[in-house]
Backbone of each chain as nested JSON, in Angstrom:
{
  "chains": [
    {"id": "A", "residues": [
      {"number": 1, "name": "UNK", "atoms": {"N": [8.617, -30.861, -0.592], "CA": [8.682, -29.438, -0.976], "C": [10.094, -29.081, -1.45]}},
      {"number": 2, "name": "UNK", "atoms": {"N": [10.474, -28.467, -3.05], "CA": [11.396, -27.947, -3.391], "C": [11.753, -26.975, -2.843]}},
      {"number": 3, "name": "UNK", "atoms": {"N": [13.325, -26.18, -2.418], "CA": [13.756, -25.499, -2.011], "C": [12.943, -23.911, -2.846]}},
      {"number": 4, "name": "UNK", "atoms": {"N": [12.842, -23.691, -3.529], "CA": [11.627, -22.534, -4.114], "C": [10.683, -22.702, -4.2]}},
      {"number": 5, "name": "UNK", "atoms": {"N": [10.078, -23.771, -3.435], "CA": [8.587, -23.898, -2.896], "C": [8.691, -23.385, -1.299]}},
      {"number": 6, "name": "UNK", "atoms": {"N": [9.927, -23.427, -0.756], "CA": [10.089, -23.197, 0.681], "C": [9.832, -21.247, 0.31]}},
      {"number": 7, "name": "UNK", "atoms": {"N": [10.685, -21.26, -0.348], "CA": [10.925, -19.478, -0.639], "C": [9.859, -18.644, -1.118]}},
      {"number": 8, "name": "UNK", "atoms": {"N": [9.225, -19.371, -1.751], "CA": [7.364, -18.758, -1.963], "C": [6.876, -18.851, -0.574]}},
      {"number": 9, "name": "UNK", "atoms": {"N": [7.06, -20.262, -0.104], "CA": [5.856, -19.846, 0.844], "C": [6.528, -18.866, 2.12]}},
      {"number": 10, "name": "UNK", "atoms": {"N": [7.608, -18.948, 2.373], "CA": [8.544, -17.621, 3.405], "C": [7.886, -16.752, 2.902]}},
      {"number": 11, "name": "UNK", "atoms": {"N": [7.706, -16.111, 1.769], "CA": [7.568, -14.808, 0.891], "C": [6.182, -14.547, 1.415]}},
      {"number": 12, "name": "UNK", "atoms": {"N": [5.434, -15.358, 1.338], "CA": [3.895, -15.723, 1.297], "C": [3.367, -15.129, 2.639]}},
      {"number": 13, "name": "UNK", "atoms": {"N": [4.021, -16.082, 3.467], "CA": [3.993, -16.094, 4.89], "C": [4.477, -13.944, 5.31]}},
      {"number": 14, "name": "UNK", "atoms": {"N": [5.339, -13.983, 4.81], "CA": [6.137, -12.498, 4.959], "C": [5.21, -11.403, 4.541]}},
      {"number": 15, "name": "UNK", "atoms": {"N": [4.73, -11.475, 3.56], "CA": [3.693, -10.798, 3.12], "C": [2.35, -10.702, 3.765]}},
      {"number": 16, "name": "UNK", "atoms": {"N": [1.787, -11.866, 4.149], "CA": [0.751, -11.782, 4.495], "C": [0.817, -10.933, 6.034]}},
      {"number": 17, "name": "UNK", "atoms": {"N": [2.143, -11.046, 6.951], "CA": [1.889, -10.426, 8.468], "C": [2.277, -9.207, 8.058]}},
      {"number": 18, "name": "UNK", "atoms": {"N": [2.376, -8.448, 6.874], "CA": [3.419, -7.29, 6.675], "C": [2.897, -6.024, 7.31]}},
      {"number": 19, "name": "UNK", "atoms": {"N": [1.221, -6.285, 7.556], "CA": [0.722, -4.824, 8.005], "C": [0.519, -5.157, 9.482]}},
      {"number": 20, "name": "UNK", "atoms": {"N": [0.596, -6.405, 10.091], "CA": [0.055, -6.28, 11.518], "C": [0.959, -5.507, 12.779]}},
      {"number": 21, "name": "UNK", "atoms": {"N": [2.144, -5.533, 12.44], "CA": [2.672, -4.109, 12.989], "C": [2.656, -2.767, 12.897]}},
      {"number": 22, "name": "UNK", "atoms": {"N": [1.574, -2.249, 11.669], "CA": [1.39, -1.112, 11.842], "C": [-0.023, -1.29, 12.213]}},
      {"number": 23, "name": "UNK", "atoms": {"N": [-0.856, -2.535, 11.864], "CA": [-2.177, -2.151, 12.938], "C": [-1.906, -2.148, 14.395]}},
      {"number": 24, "name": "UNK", "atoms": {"N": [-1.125, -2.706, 14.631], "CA": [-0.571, -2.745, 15.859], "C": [-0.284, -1.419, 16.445]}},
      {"number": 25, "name": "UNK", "atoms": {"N": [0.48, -1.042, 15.924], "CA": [1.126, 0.348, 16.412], "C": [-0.018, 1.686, 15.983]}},
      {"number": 26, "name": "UNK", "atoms": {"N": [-1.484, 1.494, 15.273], "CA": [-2.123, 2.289, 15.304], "C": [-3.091, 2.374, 16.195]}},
      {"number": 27, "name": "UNK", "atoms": {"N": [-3.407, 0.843, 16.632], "CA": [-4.555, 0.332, 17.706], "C": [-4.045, 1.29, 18.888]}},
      {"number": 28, "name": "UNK", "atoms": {"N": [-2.553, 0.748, 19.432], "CA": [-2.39, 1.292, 20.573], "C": [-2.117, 2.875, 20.458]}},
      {"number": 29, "name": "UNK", "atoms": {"N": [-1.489, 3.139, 20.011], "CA": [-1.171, 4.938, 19.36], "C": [-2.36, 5.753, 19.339]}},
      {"number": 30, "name": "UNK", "atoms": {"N": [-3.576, 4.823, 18.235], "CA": [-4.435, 5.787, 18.217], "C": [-4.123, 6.78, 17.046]}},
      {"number": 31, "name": "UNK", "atoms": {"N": [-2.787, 6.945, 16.712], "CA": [-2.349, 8.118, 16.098], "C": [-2.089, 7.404, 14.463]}},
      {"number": 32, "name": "UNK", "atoms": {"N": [-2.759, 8.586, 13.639], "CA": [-2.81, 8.006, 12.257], "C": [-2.335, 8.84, 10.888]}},
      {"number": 33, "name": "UNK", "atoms": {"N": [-1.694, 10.423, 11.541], "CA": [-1.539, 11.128, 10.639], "C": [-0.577, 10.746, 9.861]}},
      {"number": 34, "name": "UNK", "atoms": {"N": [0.216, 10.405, 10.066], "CA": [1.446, 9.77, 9.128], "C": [1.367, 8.795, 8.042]}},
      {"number": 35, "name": "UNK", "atoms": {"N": [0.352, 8.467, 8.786], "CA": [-0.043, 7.41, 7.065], "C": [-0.919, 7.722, 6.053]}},
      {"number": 36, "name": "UNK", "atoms": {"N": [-0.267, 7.01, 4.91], "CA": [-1.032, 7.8, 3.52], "C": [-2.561, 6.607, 3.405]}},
      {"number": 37, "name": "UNK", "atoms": {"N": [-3.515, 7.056, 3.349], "CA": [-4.794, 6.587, 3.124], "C": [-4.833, 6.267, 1.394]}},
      {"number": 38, "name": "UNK", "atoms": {"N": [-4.49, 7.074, 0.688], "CA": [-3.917, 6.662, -0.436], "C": [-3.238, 5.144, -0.934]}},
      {"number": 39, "name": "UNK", "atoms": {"N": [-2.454, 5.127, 0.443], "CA": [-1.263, 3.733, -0.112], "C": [-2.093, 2.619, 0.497]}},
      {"number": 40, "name": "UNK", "atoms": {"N": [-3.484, 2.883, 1.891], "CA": [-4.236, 2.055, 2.04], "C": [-5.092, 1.24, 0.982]}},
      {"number": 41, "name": "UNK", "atoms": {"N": [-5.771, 2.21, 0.121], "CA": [-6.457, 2.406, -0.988], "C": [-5.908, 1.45, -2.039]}},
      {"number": 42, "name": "UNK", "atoms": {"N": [-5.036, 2.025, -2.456], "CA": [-3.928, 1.212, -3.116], "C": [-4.207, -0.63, -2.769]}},
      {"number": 43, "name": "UNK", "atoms": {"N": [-3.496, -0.297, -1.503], "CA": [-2.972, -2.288, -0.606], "C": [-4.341, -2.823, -1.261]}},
      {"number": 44, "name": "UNK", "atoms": {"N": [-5.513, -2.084, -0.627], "CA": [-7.322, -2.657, -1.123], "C": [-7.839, -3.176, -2.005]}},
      {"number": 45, "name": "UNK", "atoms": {"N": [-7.397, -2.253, -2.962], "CA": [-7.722, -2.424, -4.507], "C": [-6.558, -3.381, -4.938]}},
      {"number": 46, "name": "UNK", "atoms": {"N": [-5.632, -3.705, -4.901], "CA": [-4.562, -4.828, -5.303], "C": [-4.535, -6.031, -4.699]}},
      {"number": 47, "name": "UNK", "atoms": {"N": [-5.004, -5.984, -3.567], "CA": [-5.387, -7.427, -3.334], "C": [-6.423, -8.15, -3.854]}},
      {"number": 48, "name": "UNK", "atoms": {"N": [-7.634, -7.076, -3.977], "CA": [-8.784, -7.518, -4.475], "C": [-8.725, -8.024, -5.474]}},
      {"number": 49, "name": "UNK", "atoms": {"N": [-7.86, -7.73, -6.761], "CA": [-7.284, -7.837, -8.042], "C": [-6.738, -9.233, -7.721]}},
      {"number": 50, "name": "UNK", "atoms": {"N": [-5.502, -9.322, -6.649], "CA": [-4.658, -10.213, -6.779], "C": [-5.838, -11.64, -6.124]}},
      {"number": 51, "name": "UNK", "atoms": {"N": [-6.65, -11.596, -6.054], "CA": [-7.503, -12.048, -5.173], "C": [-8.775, -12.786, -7.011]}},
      {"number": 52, "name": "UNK", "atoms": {"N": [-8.934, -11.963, -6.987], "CA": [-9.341, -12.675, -8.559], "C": [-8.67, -13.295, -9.178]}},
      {"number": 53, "name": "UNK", "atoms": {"N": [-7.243, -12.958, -9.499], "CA": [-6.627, -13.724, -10.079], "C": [-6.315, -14.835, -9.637]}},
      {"number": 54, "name": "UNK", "atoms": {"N": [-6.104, -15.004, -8.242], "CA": [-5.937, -16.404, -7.819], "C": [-7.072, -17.405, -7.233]}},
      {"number": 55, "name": "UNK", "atoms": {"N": [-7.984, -16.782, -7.46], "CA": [-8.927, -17.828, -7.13], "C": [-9.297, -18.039, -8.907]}},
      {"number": 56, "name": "UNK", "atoms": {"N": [-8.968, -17.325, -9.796], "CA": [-9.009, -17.952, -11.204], "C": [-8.367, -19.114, -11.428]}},
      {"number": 57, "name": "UNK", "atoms": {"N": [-6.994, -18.913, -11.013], "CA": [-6.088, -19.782, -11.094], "C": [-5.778, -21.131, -10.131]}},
      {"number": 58, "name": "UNK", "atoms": {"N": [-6.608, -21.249, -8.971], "CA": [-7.065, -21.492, -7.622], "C": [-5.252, -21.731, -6.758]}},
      {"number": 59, "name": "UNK", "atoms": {"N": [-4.586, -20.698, -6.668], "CA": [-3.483, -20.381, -6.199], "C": [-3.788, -20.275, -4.695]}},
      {"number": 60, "name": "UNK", "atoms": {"N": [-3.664, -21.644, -3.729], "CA": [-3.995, -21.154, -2.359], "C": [-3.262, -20.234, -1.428]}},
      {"number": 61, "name": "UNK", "atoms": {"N": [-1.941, -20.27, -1.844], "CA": [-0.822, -19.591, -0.714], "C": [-0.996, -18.017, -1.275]}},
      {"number": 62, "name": "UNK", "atoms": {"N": [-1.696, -17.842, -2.502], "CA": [-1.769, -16.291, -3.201], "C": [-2.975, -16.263, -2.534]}},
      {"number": 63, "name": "UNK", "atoms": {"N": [-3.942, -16.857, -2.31], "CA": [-5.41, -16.45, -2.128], "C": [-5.176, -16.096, -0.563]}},
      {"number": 64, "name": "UNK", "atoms": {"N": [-4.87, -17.163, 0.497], "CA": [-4.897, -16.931, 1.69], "C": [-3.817, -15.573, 2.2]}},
      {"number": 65, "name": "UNK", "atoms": {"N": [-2.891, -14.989, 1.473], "CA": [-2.122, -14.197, 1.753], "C": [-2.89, -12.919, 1.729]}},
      {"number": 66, "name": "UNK", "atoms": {"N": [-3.136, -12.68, 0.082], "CA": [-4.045, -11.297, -0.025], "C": [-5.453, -11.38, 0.506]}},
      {"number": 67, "name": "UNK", "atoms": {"N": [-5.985, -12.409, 1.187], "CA": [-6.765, -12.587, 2.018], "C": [-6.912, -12.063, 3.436]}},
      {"number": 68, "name": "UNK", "atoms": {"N": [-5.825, -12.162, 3.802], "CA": [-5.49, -11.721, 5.575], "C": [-4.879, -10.175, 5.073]}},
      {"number": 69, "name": "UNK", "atoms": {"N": [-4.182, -9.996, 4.059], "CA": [-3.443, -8.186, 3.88], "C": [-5.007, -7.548, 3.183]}},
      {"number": 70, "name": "UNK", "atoms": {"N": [-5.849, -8.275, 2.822], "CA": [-6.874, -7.773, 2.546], "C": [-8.103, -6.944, 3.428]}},
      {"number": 71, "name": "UNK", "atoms": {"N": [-7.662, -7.739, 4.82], "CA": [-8.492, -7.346, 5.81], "C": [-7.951, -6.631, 6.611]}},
      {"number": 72, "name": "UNK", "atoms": {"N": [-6.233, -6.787, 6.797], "CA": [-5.984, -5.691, 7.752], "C": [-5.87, -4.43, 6.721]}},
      {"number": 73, "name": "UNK", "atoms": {"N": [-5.991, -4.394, 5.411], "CA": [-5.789, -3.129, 4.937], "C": [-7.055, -2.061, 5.485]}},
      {"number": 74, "name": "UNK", "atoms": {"N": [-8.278, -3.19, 5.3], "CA": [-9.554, -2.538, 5.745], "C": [-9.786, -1.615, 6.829]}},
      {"number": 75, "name": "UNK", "atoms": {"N": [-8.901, -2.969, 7.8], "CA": [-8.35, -2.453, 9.52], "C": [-7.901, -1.217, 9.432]}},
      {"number": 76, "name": "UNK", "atoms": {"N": [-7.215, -0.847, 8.596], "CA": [-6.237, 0.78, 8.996], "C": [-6.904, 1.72, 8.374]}},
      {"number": 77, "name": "UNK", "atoms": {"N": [-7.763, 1.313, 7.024], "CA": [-8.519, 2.04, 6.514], "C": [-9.712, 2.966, 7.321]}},
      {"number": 78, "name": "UNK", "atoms": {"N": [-10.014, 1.57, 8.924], "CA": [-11.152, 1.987, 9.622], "C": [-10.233, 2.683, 10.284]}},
      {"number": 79, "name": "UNK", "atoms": {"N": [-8.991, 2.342, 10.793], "CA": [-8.784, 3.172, 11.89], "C": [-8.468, 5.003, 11.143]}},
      {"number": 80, "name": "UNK", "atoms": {"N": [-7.85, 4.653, 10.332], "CA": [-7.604, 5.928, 9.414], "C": [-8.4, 7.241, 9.836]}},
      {"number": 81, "name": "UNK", "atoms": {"N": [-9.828, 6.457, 9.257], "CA": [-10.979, 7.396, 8.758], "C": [-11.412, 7.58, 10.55]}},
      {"number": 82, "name": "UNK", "atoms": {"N": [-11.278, 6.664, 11.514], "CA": [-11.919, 6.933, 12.707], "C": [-11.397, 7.925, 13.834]}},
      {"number": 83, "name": "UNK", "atoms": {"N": [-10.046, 7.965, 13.419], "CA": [-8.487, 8.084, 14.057], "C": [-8.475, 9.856, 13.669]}},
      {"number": 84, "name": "UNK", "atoms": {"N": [-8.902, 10.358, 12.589], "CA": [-8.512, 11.741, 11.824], "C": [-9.306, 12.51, 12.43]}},
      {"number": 85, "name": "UNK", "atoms": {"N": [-10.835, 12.043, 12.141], "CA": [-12.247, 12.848, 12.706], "C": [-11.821, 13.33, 14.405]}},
      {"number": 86, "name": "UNK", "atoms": {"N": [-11.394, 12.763, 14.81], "CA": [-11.257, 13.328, 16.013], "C": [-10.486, 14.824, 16.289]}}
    ]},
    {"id": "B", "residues": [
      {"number": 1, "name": "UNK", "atoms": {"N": [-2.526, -11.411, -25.02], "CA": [-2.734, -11.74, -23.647], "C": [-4.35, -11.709, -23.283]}},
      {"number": 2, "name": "UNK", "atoms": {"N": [-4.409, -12.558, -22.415], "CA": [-5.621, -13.472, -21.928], "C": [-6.351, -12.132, -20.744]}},
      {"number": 3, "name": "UNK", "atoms": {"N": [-7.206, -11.928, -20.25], "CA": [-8.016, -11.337, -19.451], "C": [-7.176, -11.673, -17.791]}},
      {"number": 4, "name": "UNK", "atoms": {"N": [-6.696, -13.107, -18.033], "CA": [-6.287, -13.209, -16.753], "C": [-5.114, -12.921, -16.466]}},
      {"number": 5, "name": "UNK", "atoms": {"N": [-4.451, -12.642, -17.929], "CA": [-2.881, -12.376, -17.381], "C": [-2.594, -10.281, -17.407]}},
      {"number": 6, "name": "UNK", "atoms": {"N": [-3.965, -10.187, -18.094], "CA": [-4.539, -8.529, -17.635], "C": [-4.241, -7.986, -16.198]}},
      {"number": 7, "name": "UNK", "atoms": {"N": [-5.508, -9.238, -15.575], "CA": [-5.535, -8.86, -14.031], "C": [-4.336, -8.832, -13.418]}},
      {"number": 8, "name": "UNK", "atoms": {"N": [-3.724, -10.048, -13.788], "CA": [-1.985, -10.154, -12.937], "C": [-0.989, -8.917, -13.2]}},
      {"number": 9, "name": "UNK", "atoms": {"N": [-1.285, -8.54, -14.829], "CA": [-0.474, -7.423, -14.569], "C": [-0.831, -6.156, -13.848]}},
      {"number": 10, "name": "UNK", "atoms": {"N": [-1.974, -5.869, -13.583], "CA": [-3.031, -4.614, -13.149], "C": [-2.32, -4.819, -11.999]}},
      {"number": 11, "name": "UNK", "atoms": {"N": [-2.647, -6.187, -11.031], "CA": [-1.819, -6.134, -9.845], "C": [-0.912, -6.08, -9.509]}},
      {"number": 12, "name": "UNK", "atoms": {"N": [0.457, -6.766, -10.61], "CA": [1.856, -5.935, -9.999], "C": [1.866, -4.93, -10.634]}},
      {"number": 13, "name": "UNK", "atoms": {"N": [1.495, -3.931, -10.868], "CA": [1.747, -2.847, -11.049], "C": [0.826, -2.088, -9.561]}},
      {"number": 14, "name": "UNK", "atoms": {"N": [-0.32, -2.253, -9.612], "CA": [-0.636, -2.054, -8.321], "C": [0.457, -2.235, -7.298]}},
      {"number": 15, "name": "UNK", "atoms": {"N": [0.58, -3.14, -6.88], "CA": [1.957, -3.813, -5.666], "C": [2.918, -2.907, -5.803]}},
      {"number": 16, "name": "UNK", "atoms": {"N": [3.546, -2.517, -7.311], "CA": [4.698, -1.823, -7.544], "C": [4.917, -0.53, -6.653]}},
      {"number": 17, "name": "UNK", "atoms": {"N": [3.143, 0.181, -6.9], "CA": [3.405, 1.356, -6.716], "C": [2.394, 1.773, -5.402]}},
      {"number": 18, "name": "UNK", "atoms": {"N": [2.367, 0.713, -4.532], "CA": [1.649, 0.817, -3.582], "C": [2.179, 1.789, -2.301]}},
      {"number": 19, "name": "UNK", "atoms": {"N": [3.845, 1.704, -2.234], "CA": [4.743, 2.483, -1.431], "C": [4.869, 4.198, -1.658]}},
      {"number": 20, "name": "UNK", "atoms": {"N": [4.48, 4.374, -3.039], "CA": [4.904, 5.883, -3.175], "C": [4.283, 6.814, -3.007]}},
      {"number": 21, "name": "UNK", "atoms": {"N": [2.689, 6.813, -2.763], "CA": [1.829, 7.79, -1.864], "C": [2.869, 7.976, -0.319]}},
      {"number": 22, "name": "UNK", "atoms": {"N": [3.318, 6.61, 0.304], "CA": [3.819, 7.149, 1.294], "C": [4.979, 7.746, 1.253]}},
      {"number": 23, "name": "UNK", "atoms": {"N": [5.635, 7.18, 0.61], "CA": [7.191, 8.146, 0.714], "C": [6.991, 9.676, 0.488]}},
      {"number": 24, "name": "UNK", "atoms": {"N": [5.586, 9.971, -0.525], "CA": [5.63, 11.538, -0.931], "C": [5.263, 11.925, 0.427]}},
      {"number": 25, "name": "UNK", "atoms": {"N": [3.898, 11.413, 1.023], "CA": [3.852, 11.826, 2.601], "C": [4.784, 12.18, 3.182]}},
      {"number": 26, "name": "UNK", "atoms": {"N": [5.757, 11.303, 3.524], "CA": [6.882, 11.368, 4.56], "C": [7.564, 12.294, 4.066]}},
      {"number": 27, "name": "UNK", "atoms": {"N": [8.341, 12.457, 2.674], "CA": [9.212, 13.118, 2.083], "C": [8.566, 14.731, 2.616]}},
      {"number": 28, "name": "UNK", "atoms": {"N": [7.447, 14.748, 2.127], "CA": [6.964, 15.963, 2.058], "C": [6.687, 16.836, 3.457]}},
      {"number": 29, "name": "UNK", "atoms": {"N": [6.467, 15.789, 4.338], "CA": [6.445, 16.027, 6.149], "C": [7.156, 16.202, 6.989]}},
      {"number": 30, "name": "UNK", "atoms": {"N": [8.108, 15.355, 6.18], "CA": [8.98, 14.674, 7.184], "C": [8.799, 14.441, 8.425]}},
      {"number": 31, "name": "UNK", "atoms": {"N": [7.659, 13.353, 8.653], "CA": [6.978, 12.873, 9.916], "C": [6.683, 11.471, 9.724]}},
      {"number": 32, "name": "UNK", "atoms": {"N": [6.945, 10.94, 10.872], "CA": [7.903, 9.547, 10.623], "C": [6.556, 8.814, 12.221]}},
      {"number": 33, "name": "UNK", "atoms": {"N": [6.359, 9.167, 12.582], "CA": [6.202, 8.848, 14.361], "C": [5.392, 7.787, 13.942]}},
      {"number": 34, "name": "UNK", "atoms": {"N": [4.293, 7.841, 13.347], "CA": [3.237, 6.668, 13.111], "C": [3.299, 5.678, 12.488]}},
      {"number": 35, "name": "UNK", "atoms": {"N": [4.843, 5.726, 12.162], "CA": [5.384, 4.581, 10.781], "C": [6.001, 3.281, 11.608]}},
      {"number": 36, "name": "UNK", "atoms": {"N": [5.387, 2.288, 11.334], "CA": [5.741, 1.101, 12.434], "C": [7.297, 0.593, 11.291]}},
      {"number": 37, "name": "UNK", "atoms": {"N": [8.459, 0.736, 11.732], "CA": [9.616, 0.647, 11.188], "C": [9.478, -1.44, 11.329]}},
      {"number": 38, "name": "UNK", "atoms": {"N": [8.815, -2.029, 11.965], "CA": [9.215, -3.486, 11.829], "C": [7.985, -3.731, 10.666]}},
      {"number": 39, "name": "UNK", "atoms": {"N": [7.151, -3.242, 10.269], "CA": [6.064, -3.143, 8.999], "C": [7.682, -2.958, 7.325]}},
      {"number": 40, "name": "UNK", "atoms": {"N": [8.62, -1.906, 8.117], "CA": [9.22, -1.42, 6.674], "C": [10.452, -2.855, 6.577]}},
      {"number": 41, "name": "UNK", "atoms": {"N": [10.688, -3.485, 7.883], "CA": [12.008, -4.242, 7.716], "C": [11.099, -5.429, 7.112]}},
      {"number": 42, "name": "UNK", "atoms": {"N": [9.762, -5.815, 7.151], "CA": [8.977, -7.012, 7.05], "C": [8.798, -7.138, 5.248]}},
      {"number": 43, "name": "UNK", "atoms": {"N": [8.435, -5.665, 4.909], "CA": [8.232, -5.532, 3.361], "C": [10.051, -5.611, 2.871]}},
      {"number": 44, "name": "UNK", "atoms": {"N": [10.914, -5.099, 3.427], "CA": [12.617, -5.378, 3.011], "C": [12.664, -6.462, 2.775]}},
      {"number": 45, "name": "UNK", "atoms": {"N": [12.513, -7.353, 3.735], "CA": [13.112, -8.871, 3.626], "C": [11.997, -9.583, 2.816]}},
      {"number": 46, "name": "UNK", "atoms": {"N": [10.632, -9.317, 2.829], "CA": [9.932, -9.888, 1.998], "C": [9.651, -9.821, 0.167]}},
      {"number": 47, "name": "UNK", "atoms": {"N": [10.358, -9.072, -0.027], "CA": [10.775, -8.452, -1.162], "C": [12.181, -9.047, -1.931]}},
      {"number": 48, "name": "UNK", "atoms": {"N": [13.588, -8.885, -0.691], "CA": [14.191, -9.94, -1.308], "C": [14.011, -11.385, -1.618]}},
      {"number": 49, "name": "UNK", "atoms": {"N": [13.02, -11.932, -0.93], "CA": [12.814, -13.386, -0.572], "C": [11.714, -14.001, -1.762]}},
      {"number": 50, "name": "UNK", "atoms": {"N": [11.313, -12.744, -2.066], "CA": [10.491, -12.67, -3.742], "C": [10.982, -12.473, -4.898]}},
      {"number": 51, "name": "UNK", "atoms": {"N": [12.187, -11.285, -4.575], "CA": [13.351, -11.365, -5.652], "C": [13.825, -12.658, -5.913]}},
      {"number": 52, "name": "UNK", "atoms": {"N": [14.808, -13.211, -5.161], "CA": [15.361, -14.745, -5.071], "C": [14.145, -15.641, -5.866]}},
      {"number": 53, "name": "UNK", "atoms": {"N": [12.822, -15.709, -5.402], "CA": [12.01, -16.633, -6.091], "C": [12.101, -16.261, -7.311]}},
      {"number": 54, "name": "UNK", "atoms": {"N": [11.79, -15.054, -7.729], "CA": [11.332, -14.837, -9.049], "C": [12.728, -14.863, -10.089]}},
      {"number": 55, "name": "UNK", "atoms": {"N": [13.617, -14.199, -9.417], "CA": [14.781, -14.712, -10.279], "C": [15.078, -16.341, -10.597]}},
      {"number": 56, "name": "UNK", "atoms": {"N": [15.053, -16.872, -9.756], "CA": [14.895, -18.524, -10.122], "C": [14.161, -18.969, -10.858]}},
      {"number": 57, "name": "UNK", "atoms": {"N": [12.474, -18.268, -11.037], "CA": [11.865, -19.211, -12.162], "C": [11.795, -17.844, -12.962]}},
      {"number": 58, "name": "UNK", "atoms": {"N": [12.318, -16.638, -12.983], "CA": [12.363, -16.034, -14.459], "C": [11.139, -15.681, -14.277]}},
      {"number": 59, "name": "UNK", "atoms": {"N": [10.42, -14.861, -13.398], "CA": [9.116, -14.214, -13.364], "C": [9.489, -12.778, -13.728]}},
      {"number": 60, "name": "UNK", "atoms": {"N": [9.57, -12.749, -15.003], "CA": [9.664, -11.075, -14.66], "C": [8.881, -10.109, -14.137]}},
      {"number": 61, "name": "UNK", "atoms": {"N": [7.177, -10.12, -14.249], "CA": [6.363, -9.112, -13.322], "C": [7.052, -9.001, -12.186]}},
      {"number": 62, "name": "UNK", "atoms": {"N": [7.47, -10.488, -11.711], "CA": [7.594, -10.241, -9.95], "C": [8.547, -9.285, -9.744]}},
      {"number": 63, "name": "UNK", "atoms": {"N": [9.677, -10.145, -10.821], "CA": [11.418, -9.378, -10.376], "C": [11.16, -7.799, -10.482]}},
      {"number": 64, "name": "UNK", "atoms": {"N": [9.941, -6.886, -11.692], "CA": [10.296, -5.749, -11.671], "C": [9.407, -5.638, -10.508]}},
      {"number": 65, "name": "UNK", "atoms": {"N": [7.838, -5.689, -9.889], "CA": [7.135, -5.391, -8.981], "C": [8.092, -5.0, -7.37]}},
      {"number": 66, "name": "UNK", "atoms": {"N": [8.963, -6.572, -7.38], "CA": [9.643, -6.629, -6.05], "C": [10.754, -5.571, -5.646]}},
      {"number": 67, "name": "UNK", "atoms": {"N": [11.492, -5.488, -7.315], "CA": [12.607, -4.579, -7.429], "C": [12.142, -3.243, -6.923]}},
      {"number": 68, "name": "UNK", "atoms": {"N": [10.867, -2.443, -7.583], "CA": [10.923, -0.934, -7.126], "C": [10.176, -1.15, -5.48]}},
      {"number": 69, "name": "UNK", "atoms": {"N": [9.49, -1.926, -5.159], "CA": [8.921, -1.932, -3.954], "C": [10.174, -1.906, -2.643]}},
      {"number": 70, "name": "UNK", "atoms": {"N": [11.054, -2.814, -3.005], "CA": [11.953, -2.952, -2.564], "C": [13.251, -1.662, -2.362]}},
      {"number": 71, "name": "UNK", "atoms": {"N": [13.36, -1.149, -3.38], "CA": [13.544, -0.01, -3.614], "C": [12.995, 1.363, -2.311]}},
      {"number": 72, "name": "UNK", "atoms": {"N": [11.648, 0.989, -2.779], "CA": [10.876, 2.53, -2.051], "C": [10.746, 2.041, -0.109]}},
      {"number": 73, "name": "UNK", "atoms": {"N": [10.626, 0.147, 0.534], "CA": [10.713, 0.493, 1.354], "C": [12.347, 0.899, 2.068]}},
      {"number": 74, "name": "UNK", "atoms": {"N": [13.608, 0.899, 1.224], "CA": [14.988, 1.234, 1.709], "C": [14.644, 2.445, 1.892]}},
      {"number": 75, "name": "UNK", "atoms": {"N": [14.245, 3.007, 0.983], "CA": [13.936, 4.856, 1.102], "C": [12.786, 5.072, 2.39]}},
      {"number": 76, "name": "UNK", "atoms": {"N": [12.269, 4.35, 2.706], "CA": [11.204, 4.442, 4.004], "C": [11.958, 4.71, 5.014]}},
      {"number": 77, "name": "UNK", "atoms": {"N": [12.828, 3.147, 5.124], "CA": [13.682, 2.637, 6.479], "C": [14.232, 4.492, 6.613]}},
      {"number": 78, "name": "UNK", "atoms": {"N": [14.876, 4.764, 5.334], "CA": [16.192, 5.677, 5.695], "C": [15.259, 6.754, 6.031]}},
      {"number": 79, "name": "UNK", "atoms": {"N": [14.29, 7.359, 5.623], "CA": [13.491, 8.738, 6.119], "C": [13.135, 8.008, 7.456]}},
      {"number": 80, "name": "UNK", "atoms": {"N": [12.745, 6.722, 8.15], "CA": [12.095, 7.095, 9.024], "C": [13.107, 6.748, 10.246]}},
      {"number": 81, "name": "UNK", "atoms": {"N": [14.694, 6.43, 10.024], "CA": [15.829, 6.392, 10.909], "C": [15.963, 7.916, 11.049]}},
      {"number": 82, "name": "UNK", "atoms": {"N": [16.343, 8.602, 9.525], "CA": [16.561, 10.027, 9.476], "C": [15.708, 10.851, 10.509]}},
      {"number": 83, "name": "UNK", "atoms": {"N": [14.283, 10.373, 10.351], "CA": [13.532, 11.957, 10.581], "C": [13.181, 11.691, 12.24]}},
      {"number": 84, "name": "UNK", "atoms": {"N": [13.199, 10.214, 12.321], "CA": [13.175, 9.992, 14.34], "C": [14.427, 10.681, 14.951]}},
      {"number": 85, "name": "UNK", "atoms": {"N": [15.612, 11.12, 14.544], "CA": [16.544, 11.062, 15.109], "C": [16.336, 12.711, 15.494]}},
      {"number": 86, "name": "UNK", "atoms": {"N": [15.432, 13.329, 14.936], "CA": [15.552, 14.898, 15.403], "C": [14.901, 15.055, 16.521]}}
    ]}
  ]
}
């Protein structure tokens, strides 16, 4: 592995845990007003995108990344919508 | 340009502007409590560590995608040091 093969996959790796501290901190909190459902929306729809494109291209470290930010986006999306109604 | 290099751009531009629903939130609230601050240091460092890649092989989508993202989470960090401290 070239030294900017190390730095993709850091990046990769970095990206992919980037939301599990705020599912984290919503699971236990409970509390969700502060976040924009909007920028959830957003994360959703761009992975999904980035998610075509790399299984076009069959890019594994792109696929498995927006793969896992793909699902916790979902995660906050549920807690979002579950979290407000109350 | 090809259909697939469509999608890639659809998505960094997506990515680009995935941060600025929240900053208008916050800006506009100034309510910070639900914002997991190790989520904003995770997108910081993951952003430079994408900069560095992409400057090395001359990606420009990335360099501009990473640049404003990078950008909007400094402006996060600082509203959500700022607005905890009251």
């Amino acid at each position: 592995m070239t030294w900017i093969e190390l730095v993709g996959h850091t990046g990769a790796f970095l990206t992919s845990v980037t939301f599990i501290p705020q599912v984290y901190k919503v699971w236990k909190t409970k509390s969700v007003n502060d976040l924009s459902l909007t920028m959830m929306f957003i994360v959703l729809t761009s992975t999904i995108i980035w998610l075509i494109y790399a299984v076009a291209l069959m890019l594994w470290p792109v696929i498995v990344a927006n793969s896992i930010v793909c699902f916790l986006s979902i995660l906050l999306i549920y807690f979002k919508l579950a979290y407000t109604r109350k």
